[in-house]
C-alpha positions as CSV (number, residue, x, y, z in Angstrom):
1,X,-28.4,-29.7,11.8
2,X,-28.3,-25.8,12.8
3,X,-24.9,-24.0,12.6
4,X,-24.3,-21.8,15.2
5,X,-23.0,-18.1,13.7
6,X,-19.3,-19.0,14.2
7,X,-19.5,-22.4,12.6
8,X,-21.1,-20.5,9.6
9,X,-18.2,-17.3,9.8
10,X,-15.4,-20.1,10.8
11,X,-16.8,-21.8,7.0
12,X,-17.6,-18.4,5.2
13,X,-14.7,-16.7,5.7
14,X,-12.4,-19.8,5.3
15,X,-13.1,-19.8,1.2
16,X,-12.1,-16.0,1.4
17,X,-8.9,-16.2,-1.1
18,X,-5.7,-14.2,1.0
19,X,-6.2,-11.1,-1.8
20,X,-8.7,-10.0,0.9
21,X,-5.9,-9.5,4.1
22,X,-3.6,-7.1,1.4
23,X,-3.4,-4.6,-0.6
24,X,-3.2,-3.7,-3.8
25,X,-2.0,-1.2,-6.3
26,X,-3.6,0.5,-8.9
27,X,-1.6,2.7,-10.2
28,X,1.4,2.9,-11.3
29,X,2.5,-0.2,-12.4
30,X,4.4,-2.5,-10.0
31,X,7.9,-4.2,-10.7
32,X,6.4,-7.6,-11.5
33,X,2.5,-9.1,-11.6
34,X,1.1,-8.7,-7.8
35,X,1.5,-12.1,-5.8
36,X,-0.1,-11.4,-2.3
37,X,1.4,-13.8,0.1
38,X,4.9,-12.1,-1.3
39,X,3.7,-9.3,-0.1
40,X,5.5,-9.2,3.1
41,X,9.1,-9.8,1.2
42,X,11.4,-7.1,-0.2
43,X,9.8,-5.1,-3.2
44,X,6.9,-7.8,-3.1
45,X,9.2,-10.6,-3.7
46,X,10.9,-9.1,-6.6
47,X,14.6,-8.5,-6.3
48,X,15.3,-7.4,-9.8
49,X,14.6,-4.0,-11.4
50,X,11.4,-4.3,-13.9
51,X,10.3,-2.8,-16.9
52,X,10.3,1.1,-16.2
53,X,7.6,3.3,-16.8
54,X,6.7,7.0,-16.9
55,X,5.8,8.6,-13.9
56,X,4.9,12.8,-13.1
57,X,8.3,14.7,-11.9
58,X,5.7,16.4,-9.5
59,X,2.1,15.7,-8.6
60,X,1.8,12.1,-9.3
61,X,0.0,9.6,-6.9
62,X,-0.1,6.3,-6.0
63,X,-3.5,4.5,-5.9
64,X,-4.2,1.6,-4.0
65,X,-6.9,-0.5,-2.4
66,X,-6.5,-2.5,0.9
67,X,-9.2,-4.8,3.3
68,X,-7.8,-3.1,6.3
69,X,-10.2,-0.7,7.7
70,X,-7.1,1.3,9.6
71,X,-3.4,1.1,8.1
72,X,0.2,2.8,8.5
73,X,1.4,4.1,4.6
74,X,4.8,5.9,4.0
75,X,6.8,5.3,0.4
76,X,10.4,4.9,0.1
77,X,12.2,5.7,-3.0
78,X,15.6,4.7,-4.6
79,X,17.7,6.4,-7.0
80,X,19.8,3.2,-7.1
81,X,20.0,2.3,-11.2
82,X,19.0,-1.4,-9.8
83,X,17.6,-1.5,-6.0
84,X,17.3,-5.1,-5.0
85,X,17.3,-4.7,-1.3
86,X,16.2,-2.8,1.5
87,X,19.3,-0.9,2.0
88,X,18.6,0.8,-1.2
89,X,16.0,2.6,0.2
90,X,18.3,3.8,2.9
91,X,20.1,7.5,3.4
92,X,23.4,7.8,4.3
93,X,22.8,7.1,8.2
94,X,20.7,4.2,7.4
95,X,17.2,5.3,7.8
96,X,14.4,5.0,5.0
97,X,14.8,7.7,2.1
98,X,11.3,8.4,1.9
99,X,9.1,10.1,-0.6
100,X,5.9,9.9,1.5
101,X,6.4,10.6,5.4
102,X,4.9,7.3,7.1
103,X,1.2,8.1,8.5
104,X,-1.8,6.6,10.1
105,X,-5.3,6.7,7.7
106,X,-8.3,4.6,7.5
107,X,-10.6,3.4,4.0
108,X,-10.3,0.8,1.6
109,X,-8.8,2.6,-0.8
110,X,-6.5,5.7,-0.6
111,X,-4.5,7.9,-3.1
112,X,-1.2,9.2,-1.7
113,X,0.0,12.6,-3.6
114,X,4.0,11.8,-4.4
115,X,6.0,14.7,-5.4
116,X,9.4,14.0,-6.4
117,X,10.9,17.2,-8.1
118,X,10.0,18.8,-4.5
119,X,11.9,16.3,-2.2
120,X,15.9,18.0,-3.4
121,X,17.2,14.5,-4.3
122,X,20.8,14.9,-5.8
123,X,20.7,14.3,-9.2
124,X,16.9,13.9,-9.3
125,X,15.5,15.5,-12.2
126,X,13.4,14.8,-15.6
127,X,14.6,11.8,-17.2
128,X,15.9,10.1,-13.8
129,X,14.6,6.6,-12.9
130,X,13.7,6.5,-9.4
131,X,12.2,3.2,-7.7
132,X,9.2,3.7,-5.2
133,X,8.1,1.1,-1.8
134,X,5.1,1.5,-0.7
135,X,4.6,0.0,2.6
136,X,1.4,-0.9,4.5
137,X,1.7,-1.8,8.1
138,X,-1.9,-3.1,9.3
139,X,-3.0,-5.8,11.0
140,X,-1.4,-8.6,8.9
141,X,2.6,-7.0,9.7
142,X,4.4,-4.5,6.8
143,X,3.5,-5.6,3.2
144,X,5.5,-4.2,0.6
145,X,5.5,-3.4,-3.5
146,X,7.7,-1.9,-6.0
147,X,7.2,0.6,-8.3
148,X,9.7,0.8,-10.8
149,X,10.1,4.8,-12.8
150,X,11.1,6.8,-15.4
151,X,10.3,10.5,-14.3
152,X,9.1,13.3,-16.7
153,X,8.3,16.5,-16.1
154,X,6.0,16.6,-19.8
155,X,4.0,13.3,-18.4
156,X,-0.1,13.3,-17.6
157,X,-1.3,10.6,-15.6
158,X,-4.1,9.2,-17.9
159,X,-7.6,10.7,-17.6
160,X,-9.3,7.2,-16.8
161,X,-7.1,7.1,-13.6
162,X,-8.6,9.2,-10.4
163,X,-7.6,9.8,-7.1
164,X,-9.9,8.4,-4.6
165,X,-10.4,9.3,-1.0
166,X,-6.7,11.3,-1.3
167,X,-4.6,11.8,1.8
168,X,-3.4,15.1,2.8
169,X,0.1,14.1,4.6
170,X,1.3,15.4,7.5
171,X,4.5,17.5,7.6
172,X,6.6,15.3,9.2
173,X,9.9,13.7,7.8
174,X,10.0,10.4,10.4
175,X,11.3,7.7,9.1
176,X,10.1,5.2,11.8
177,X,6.9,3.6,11.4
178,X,4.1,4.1,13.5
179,X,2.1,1.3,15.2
180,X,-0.7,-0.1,13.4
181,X,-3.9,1.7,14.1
182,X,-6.2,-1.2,13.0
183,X,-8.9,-2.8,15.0
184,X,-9.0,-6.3,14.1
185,X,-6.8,-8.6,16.0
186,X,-5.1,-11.4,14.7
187,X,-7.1,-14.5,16.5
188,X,-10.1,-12.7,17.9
189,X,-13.9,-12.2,17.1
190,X,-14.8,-10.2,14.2
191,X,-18.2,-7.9,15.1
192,X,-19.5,-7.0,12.1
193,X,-18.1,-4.0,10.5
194,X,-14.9,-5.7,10.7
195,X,-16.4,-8.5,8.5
196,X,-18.0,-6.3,6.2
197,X,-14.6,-4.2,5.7
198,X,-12.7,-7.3,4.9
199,X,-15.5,-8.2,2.6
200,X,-15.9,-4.8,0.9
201,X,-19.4,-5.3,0.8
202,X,-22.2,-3.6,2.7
203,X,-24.5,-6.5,1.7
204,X,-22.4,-8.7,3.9
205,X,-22.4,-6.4,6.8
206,X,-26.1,-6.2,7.2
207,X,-26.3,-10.2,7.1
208,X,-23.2,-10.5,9.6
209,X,-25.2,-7.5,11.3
210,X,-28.3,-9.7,11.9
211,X,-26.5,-12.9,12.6
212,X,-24.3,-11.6,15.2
Protein backbone atom coordinates (compact mmCIF):
# COMPACT_ATOMS: atom_id res chain seq x y z
CA UNK A 1 0.00 0.00 0.00
CA UNK A 2 1.44 3.64 -1.16
CA UNK A 3 0.87 6.57 1.17
CA UNK A 4 0.08 9.53 -0.45
CA UNK A 5 2.49 12.73 1.03
CA UNK A 6 -0.19 13.87 3.48
CA UNK A 7 -0.93 10.43 4.92
CA UNK A 8 2.93 10.20 5.54
CA UNK A 9 3.15 14.21 7.03
CA UNK A 10 -0.48 13.63 8.79
CA UNK A 11 1.75 10.30 10.57
CA UNK A 12 5.23 12.06 10.75
CA UNK A 13 4.41 15.01 12.27
CA UNK A 14 1.81 13.42 14.64
CA UNK A 15 4.84 11.67 16.81
CA UNK A 16 6.34 15.29 16.97
CA UNK A 17 6.30 15.81 20.92
CA UNK A 18 4.41 19.66 21.60
CA UNK A 19 8.17 21.03 22.70
CA UNK A 20 8.30 21.65 18.92
CA UNK A 21 5.05 24.44 18.77
CA UNK A 22 7.01 26.52 21.93
CA UNK A 23 9.62 28.03 23.05
CA UNK A 24 12.19 27.78 25.18
CA UNK A 25 14.67 29.53 27.39
CA UNK A 26 18.03 29.31 27.77
CA UNK A 27 19.14 31.59 29.75
CA UNK A 28 18.53 32.81 32.65
CA UNK A 29 16.93 30.42 34.65
CA UNK A 30 13.17 30.22 34.76
CA UNK A 31 10.90 30.19 38.00
CA UNK A 32 10.24 26.50 37.90
CA UNK A 33 11.40 23.39 35.34
CA UNK A 34 9.85 24.32 31.68
CA UNK A 35 6.39 22.39 31.11
CA UNK A 36 5.28 23.41 27.53
CA UNK A 37 1.66 22.93 27.36
CA UNK A 38 1.77 25.47 30.64
CA UNK A 39 3.13 27.70 28.55
CA UNK A 40 0.13 29.65 27.67
CA UNK A 41 -0.76 30.18 31.68
CA UNK A 42 0.58 33.04 33.88
CA UNK A 43 4.44 32.85 34.43
CA UNK A 44 4.32 29.36 32.66
CA UNK A 45 2.03 27.96 35.17
CA UNK A 46 3.98 28.96 38.10
CA UNK A 47 2.20 31.30 40.51
CA UNK A 48 4.77 31.30 43.27
CA UNK A 49 8.07 33.21 43.28
CA UNK A 50 11.15 30.67 42.74
CA UNK A 51 14.51 30.34 43.72
CA UNK A 52 16.24 33.83 42.66
CA UNK A 53 19.22 34.13 40.81
CA UNK A 54 21.81 36.70 39.69
CA UNK A 55 21.14 38.63 36.83
CA UNK A 56 23.47 41.90 35.08
CA UNK A 57 21.97 45.43 36.44
CA UNK A 58 22.68 46.44 32.77
CA UNK A 59 23.51 44.44 29.58
CA UNK A 60 22.11 41.22 30.38
CA UNK A 61 20.07 39.10 27.80
CA UNK A 62 17.66 36.65 27.55
CA UNK A 63 18.24 33.68 25.25
CA UNK A 64 15.81 31.57 23.85
CA UNK A 65 14.88 29.09 21.09
CA UNK A 66 11.36 28.76 19.47
CA UNK A 67 9.90 26.45 16.21
CA UNK A 68 8.16 29.54 15.00
CA UNK A 69 9.76 30.81 11.95
CA UNK A 70 8.08 34.49 12.69
CA UNK A 71 7.12 35.62 16.40
CA UNK A 72 5.95 38.83 18.53
CA UNK A 73 8.66 39.14 21.91
CA UNK A 74 8.34 41.98 24.54
CA UNK A 75 9.43 41.19 28.45
CA UNK A 76 7.58 42.42 31.29
CA UNK A 77 9.17 42.91 34.63
CA UNK A 78 8.00 43.10 38.28
CA UNK A 79 9.43 44.71 41.20
CA UNK A 80 6.68 42.98 43.24
CA UNK A 81 8.78 40.92 46.27
CA UNK A 82 6.25 38.02 45.09
CA UNK A 83 4.42 38.53 41.48
CA UNK A 84 1.90 35.76 41.14
CA UNK A 85 -0.33 37.29 38.58
CA UNK A 86 -0.62 39.28 35.64
CA UNK A 87 -1.41 42.45 37.32
CA UNK A 88 1.98 42.47 38.77
CA UNK A 89 3.38 43.17 35.62
CA UNK A 90 1.14 46.18 35.39
CA UNK A 91 1.94 50.19 35.86
CA UNK A 92 -0.13 52.28 37.61
CA UNK A 93 -2.78 52.74 34.66
CA UNK A 94 -2.86 49.17 34.03
CA UNK A 95 -0.76 48.57 31.06
CA UNK A 96 2.39 46.08 30.97
CA UNK A 97 5.61 47.47 32.81
CA UNK A 98 7.87 46.35 30.33
CA UNK A 99 11.58 45.83 30.11
CA UNK A 100 11.67 44.92 26.39
CA UNK A 101 9.21 47.04 24.10
CA UNK A 102 7.07 44.20 22.28
CA UNK A 103 8.37 43.64 18.51
CA UNK A 104 7.99 41.50 15.45
CA UNK A 105 11.41 39.21 14.55
CA UNK A 106 11.91 36.02 12.81
CA UNK A 107 14.67 32.78 13.55
CA UNK A 108 14.65 30.00 15.79
CA UNK A 109 16.50 31.35 18.19
CA UNK A 110 16.95 34.97 19.37
CA UNK A 111 18.81 36.85 22.14
CA UNK A 112 16.94 39.97 23.52
CA UNK A 113 19.52 42.66 25.10
CA UNK A 114 17.55 43.66 28.70
CA UNK A 115 18.85 46.59 30.45
CA UNK A 116 17.44 47.19 33.71
CA UNK A 117 19.60 49.92 35.45
CA UNK A 118 18.53 52.13 32.17
CA UNK A 119 14.65 51.71 32.34
CA UNK A 120 14.44 54.55 35.89
CA UNK A 121 12.37 51.97 37.88
CA UNK A 122 11.79 53.46 41.51
CA UNK A 123 13.78 51.81 43.72
CA UNK A 124 15.53 49.63 41.07
CA UNK A 125 19.07 49.28 41.80
CA UNK A 126 22.01 46.66 42.65
CA UNK A 127 20.75 44.24 44.97
CA UNK A 128 16.90 44.57 43.96
CA UNK A 129 15.02 41.40 42.84
CA UNK A 130 13.08 42.13 39.85
CA UNK A 131 10.85 39.22 38.07
CA UNK A 132 10.98 39.16 34.12
CA UNK A 133 7.90 37.61 31.42
CA UNK A 134 8.80 36.94 28.45
CA UNK A 135 6.11 36.57 26.05
CA UNK A 136 5.95 34.97 22.61
CA UNK A 137 2.89 35.60 20.57
CA UNK A 138 3.19 33.28 17.30
CA UNK A 139 1.06 31.12 15.75
CA UNK A 140 0.11 28.95 18.68
CA UNK A 141 -1.54 32.38 20.84
CA UNK A 142 0.90 34.23 23.77
CA UNK A 143 3.18 31.69 25.66
CA UNK A 144 4.65 32.87 28.68
CA UNK A 145 7.72 32.17 31.32
CA UNK A 146 9.20 33.59 34.39
CA UNK A 147 12.31 34.60 35.22
CA UNK A 148 12.83 35.05 38.64
CA UNK A 149 16.18 37.85 39.72
CA UNK A 150 18.55 39.12 41.90
CA UNK A 151 20.25 42.13 40.07
CA UNK A 152 24.04 43.06 40.47
CA UNK A 153 25.78 45.49 39.02
CA UNK A 154 29.44 43.31 39.78
CA UNK A 155 27.70 40.14 37.87
CA UNK A 156 29.18 38.53 34.36
CA UNK A 157 27.02 36.32 32.51
CA UNK A 158 29.17 33.15 32.23
CA UNK A 159 31.54 32.89 29.30
CA UNK A 160 29.91 29.50 28.00
CA UNK A 161 26.63 31.52 27.39
CA UNK A 162 26.44 33.57 23.89
CA UNK A 163 24.13 35.67 22.29
CA UNK A 164 22.78 34.25 19.23
CA UNK A 165 21.18 36.01 16.33
CA UNK A 166 20.62 39.25 18.85
CA UNK A 167 17.74 41.68 18.27
CA UNK A 168 18.38 45.30 18.03
CA UNK A 169 14.89 46.70 19.57
CA UNK A 170 13.11 49.30 18.30
CA UNK A 171 12.64 52.54 20.22
CA UNK A 172 9.28 52.27 21.01
CA UNK A 173 7.60 52.03 24.53
CA UNK A 174 3.98 50.20 23.37
CA UNK A 175 2.68 48.23 25.58
CA UNK A 176 0.17 46.53 23.20
CA UNK A 177 1.08 43.55 21.35
CA UNK A 178 1.43 43.41 17.81
CA UNK A 179 -0.27 40.78 15.65
CA UNK A 180 1.58 37.71 14.99
CA UNK A 181 3.65 37.87 11.89
CA UNK A 182 3.96 34.10 11.36
CA UNK A 183 3.05 32.18 8.33
CA UNK A 184 1.74 28.98 9.33
CA UNK A 185 -1.85 28.73 10.01
CA UNK A 186 -3.35 26.84 12.49
CA UNK A 187 -5.36 23.96 10.22
CA UNK A 188 -3.74 24.53 6.92
CA UNK A 189 -1.05 22.86 4.58
CA UNK A 190 2.44 23.10 5.63
CA UNK A 191 4.82 23.78 2.19
CA UNK A 192 8.04 22.84 3.10
CA UNK A 193 10.02 25.41 4.84
CA UNK A 194 7.32 25.60 7.27
CA UNK A 195 7.96 21.85 7.95
CA UNK A 196 11.49 22.16 8.05
CA UNK A 197 11.33 25.22 10.56
CA UNK A 198 9.17 23.31 12.99
CA UNK A 199 11.62 20.57 12.58
CA UNK A 200 14.88 22.55 12.92
CA UNK A 201 16.29 20.48 10.54
CA UNK A 202 17.44 21.22 6.98
CA UNK A 203 17.68 17.46 6.31
CA UNK A 204 13.90 17.33 6.76
CA UNK A 205 13.28 20.18 4.51
CA UNK A 206 15.03 18.78 1.50
CA UNK A 207 12.93 15.41 1.91
CA UNK A 208 9.53 17.38 2.58
CA UNK A 209 11.09 19.49 -0.46
CA UNK A 210 10.97 16.47 -2.80
CA UNK A 211 7.93 14.94 -1.52
CA UNK A 212 5.80 17.89 -1.84
Amino acid sequence: MRFSTTQFLTGFLTTIPVVDAHVKIVYPVLRGPNVFQNQVLFCGGYNETGTRVPFPLNNGFVLFTTAHPHWTVGIQISTDPDPNSFAAFHTANGSDQLAVPYYQSQGTQGCVPVNIGALGLPGVSDGSNVTLQFVQNASDGDLYQCMDLTLSSNFTIPSNIQCVNITTIPNSTSSSTPSPTSTIKSGGALDSMQISSLLGLSAFGFLFSNLL
